[in-house]
N, C-alpha and C positions, 0 to 999 in steps of 0.2 A: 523596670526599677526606677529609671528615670523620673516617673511618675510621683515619686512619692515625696513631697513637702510639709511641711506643718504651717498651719494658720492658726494665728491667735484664737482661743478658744468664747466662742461666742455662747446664747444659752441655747440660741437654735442649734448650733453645731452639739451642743451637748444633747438636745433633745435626738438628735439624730443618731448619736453615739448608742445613746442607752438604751435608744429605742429596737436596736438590735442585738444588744448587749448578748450574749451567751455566758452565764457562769464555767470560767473554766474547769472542770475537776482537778483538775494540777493544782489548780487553788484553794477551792475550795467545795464543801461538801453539798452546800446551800443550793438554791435555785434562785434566780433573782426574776423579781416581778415589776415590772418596768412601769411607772405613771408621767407624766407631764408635771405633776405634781412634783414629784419625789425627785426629777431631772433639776425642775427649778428649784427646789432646794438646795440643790447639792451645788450646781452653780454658784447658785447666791454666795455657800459655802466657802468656796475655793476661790472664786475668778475677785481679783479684788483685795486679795488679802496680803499682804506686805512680807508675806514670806513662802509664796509659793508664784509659778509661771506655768500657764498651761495653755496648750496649745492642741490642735485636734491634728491626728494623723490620717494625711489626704492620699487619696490614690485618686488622679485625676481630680474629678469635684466631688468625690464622693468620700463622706468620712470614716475611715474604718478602725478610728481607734482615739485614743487620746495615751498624752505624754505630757510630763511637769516635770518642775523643780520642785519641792517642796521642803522646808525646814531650812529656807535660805539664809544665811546668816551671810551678812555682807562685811564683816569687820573681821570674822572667822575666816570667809573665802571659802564656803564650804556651802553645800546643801545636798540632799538626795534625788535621787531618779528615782520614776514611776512611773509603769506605760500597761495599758493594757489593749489590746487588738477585741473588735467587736464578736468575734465567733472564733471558730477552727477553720472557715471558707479563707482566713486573710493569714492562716501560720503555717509556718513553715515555705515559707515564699520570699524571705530575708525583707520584708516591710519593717517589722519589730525592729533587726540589724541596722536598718536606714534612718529610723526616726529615732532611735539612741543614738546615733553618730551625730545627728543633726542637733539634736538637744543638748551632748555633749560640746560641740562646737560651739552652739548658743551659750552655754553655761562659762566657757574659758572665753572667748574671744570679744561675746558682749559684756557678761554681768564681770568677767575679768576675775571668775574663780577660780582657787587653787586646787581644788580638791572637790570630787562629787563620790558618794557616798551610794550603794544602791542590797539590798537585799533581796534575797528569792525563797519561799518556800521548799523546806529538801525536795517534797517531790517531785518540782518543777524543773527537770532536767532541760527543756526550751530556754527558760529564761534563761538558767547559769552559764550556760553556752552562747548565749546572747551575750550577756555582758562579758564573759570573757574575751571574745571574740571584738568587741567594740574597744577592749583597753583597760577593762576594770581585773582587778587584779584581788584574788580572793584573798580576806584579812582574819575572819573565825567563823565560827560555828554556835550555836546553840541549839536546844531540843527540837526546837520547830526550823530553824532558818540559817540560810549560808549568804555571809555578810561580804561586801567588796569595797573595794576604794579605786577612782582613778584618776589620777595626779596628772597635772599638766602644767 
C-alpha cells in the first residue's frame, strides 16, 4: 500500500489512464471506447483550468487511476472529489481509500480548504464506503445519487 502516491496529472499519464480505462457498471451502463484523440481532449479539458487539480493515481510507476478536485472555489473553501480506478484488477485492494486520503490532505493542508464535497451513484456501494471510511460524512440523497461533505 505503501506504494501508492499521486503525480501531477500529465497528458501522457492521462493517455495511459484511459488507455486502460474499463467502464465500471457501478457507474454506468456505457462502454467506453478509448482514442489518443479523445484522451487529449479531455486533458486539454481539465489540466489547466483554474477550478479543478488533477493528479494521476500511482502504484509504483504505473498509473492506475486518476483523482481531482474540481468545482474549487477558493474564497468558498470548498470544492469536490473525484477519482476513478483503471479497471476492477486495482479495486477493492484499498488504492481508491489511499488516493482520497491523499487528495483530501492535499485539498486542507495545501489549497487550505474547508470543506470537500464528493457524490456517488446509489449503486456504487465501493465508493460510498470509500468515502465514508476516508471522513466524508453523508449529507442527502436524490433519485440517482448519495451526496457527502468532509470538513476539516
Amino acid at each position: 500500500m505503501d506504494n501508492i502516491k499521486l503525480e501531477p496529472y500529465t497528458n501522457e499519464l492521462c493517455r495511459r489512464v484511459y488507455g486502460r480505462y474499463v467502464a465500471d457498471p457501478m457507474m454506468t451502463d456505457s462502454i467506453f471506447v478509448y482514442s489518443d484523440a479523445w484522451a487529449d481532449r479531455y486533458f486539454a479539458s481539465r489540466v489547466g483550468a483554474a477550478d479543478r487539480r488533477l493528479f494521476a493515481v500511482m502504484l509504483g510507476d504505473e498509473p492506475i487511476g486518476e483523482v481531482q478536485l474540481k468545482h474549487i472555489d477558493l474564497s468558498a473553501k470548498t470544492a469536490t472529489l473525484s477519482i476513478i480506478l483503471v479497471n476492477d484488477a486495482y479495486k477493492n485492494k484499498g488504492y481508491g481509500t489511499i488516493a482520497e486520503s491523499l487528495m483530501l490532505d492535499y485539498a486542507f493542508d495545501v489549497l487550505r480548504l474547508k470543506t470537500v464535497y464528493a457524490d456517488c451513484v446509489k449503486r456504487n456501494t465501493r465508493s460510498r464506503h470509500v468515502l465514508q471510511k476516508v471522513g466524508f460524512v453523508f449529507t442527502h440523497e436524490d433519485d440517482e445519487f448519495y451526496y457527502f461533505r468532509c470538513d476539516r
